[in-house]
C-alpha positions as CSV (number, residue, x, y, z in Angstrom):
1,X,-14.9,-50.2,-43.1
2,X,-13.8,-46.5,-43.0
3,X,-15.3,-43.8,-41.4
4,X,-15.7,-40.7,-43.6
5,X,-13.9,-37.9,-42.5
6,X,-17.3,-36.0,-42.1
7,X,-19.0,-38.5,-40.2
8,X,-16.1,-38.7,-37.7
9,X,-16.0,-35.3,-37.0
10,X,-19.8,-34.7,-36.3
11,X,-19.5,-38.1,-34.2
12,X,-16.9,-36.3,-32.2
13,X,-18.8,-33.0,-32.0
14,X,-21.5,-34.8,-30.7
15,X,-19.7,-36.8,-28.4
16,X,-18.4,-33.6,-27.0
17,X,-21.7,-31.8,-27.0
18,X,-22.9,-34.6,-24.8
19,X,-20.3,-35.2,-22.4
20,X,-20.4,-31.5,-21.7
21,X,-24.0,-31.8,-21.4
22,X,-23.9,-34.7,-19.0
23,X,-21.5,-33.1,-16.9
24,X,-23.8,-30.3,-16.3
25,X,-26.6,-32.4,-15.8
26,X,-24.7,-34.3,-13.5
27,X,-24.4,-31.3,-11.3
28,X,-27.8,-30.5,-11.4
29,X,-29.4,-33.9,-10.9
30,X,-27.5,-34.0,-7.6
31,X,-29.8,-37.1,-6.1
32,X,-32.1,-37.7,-9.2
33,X,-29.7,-40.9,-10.1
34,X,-33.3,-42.4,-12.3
35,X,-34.0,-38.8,-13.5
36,X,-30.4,-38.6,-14.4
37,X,-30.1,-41.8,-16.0
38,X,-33.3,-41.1,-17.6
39,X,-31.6,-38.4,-19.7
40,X,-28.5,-40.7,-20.4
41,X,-30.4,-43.4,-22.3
42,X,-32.6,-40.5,-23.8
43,X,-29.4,-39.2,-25.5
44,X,-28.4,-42.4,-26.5
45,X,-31.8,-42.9,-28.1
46,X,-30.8,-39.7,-30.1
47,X,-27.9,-40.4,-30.9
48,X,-28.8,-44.0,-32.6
49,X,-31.7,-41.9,-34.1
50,X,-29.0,-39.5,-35.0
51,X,-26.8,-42.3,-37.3
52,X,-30.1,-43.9,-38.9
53,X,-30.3,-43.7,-43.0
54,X,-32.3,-40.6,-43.2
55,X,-35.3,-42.2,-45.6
56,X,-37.9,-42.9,-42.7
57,X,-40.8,-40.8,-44.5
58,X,-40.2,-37.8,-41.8
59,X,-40.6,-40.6,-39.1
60,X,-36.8,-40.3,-37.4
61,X,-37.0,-36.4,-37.7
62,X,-40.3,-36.6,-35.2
63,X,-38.9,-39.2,-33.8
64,X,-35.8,-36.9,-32.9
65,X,-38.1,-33.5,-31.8
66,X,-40.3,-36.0,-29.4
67,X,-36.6,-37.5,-27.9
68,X,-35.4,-33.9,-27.6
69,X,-39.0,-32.9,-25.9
70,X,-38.6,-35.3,-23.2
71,X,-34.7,-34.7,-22.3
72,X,-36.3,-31.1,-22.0
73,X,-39.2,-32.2,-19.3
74,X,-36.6,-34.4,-17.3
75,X,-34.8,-31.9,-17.2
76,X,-37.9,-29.6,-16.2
77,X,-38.5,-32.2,-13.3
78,X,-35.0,-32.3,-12.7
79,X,-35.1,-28.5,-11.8
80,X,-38.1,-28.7,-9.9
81,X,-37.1,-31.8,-7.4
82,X,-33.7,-29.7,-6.6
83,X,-36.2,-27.0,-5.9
84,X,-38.4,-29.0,-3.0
């Protein structure tokens, strides 16, 4: 099966996005490694969330804010373990 053009593109935009993201994190997580890896399944879980038929009856768009909520407090706690 074929991936449509469209599709391949925002898979590699994403794919991008995130690895530029991760290194960042990576940087800042210095010896978080469960915080860090925290945030790596969390953007896997978005990214699955991402690809899912978009009929969930508004389920997979909470579903997505609530992912994105909690990459934002790891990376709150993140911030505030490098700061102790």
């Amino acid at each position: 099966m074929r991936t449509p053009p469209r599709a391949g593109r925002t898979i590699a935009w994403t794919a991008a996005g995130a690895l530029a993201f991760a290194v960042g994190c990576a940087s800042t997580a210095g010896g978080q490694p469960h915080m860090q890896r925290a945030i790596d399944e969390l953007r896997a879980a978005r990214a699955e969330l991402e690809s899912a038929a978009h009929d969930k009856g508004g389920h997979r768009v909470r579903a997505l804010r609530l992912v994105d909520e909690a990459i934002g407090e790891v990376n709150r706690g993140i911030a505030a373990g490098a700061s102790r």
